[in-house]
Steps between C-alpha positions, in 0.01 A plus 500: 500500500312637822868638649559686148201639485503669855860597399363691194231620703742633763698688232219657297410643828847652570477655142457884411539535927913517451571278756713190507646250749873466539697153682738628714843276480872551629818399351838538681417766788223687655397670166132438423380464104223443392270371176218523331263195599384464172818376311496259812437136403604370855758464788685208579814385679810505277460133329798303382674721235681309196820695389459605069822534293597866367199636747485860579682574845146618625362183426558200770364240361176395317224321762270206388100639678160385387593321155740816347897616519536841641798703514536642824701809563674665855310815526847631715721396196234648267548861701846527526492326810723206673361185402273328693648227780310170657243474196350197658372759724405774248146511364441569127213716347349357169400792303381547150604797284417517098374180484807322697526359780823528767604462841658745719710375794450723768623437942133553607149549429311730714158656441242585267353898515244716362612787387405785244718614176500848580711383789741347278738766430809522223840413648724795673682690291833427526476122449629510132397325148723174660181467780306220494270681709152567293352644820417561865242482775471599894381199713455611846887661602674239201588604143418195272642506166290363195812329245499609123433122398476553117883691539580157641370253233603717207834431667471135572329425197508800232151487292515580121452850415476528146192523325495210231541612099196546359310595791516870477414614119676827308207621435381475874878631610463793194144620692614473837818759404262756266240545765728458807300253708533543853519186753460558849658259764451464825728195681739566826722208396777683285599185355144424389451869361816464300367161368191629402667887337738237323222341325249844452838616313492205233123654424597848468310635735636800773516414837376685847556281776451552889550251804160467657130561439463804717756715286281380173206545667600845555661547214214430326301726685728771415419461120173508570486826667714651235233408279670226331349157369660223629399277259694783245825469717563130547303259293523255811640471813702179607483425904687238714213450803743460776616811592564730795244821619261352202476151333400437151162413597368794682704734211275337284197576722557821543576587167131319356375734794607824336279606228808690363722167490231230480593440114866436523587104393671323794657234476622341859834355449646265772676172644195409723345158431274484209231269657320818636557733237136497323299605794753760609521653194141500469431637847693805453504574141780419333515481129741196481759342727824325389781301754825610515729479273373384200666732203287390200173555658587810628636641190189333363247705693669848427521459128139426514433850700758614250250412243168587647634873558635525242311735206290304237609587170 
């Protein structure tokens, strides 16, 4: 209990400060990646893999650690890449994204660093839509490339996307239409953003989205010093928190900072482990939080700002 407290601790205190600490790994060459420490459950040396029938061609095998069955995944296959060679050699990276929990096979583990979002920057352009690049970051004279891990698993293992019958009334769908309810969302994952647009749609809502919190944050700004009310033009705004130049977290912080913005619902939106979410949410303001990708509840929460804004008869 004492370690997961002082792990709490240690997050709440990189909250609202847009900072986060990336593993550095390498997978067939000199190429450094890197990700976030906080989908990080641990790092271990590949353990004996056991073969599945009909398995995706990403996944090697399924391993047997602490009392579970993990599928683990070569991170080189995942990208495009060759395949990964002498596994017994390879370590693997337990990670846990929406509430699941995989390996990734990777050649080596390197180091832990400290570094800030606004350092995180989108990919080149150039790279394409096929990328699995989410971003990039300057460490000393090396390039290291953060992987678009949510592309990945929607690939490996598509999640449902429909929003259940039922969940989403006519009359909710009728109000969002008539009084053209604005969403704004703010993720740099494209697959994620499509996920979520796919689901907004089934409310009835119109869609703005951008690809990380310092284009909403100034975005919003804009509106503000054209006068507008924010609260008028999107009746909330849905944010992923990991996110290059600004995560979800200090968007939120600056945005209760802002007289002019301090109103707008937010609602953080993201694959991050849930054990932590109460106290960050908390700490910088959030109205709500919901992991990824969970259809129902999101459609859930709009149709109830669909209701609250809309006019009482």
């Amino acid at each position: 209990m004492s370690g997961l407290l002082e792990t709490v601790d240690k997050r709440t205190q990189m909250v609202g400060q847009n900072r986060l600490e990336l593993l550095l790994f390498r997978l067939n060459g000199d190429q450094q990646y890197g990700i976030n420490v906080f989908k990080v459950r641990e790092v271990l040396r590949c353990p004996k893999l056991t073969s599945l029938p009909k398995r995706h061609d990403v996944v090697r095998g399924v391993a047997h650690i602490r009392g579970g069955t993990i599928p683990v995944m070569d991170m080189s296959l995942a990208v495009g890449g060759p395949a990964m060679q002498n596994i017994d050699d390879c370590f693997v990276i337990i990670t846990e994204y929406n509430m699941n929990i995989q390996g990734f096979m990777v050649h080596s583990v390197e180091n832990i660093i400290n570094t800030n979002w606004e350092d995180i920057h989108p990919p080149p352009k150039g790279t394409g839509k096929q990328s699995y690049l989410t971003a990039v970051t300057q460490v000393g004279d090396r390039l290291v490339e953060i992987i678009d891990v949510e592309k990945i698993l929607a690939e490996v293992s598509p999640m449902r996307h429909e929003v259940s019958a039922g969940i989403v009334t006519e009359e909710v769908q009728t109000a969002a239409q008539q009084q053209q309810f604005n969403v704004l969302v703010v993720d740099d994952s494209s697959v994620a953003r499509k996920q979520v647009i796919r689901c907004l749609q089934s409310v009835g809502v119109q869609i703005h989205e951008l690809s990380d919190g310092l284009q909403a944050i100034k975005h919003l700004r804009k509106l503000a010093d054209d006068g507008k009310d924010v609260t008028k033009e999107y009746i909330l705004l849905i944010s992923d928190i990991e996110m290059p130049e600004m995560d979800g977290y200090t968007l939120t912080s600056e945005i209760r900072k802002d007289p002019r913005l301090s109103q707008l619902y937010v609602l953080l939106h993201t694959s991050l482990s849930g054990v932590f979410n109460e106290a960050l949410v908390k700490k910088v303001g959030a109205n709500d939080f919901l992991a990824k990708f969970r259809p129902d509840d999101l459609a859930a929460k709009v149709s109830e700002r669909v209701r609250v804004n809309s006019p009482k008869s």
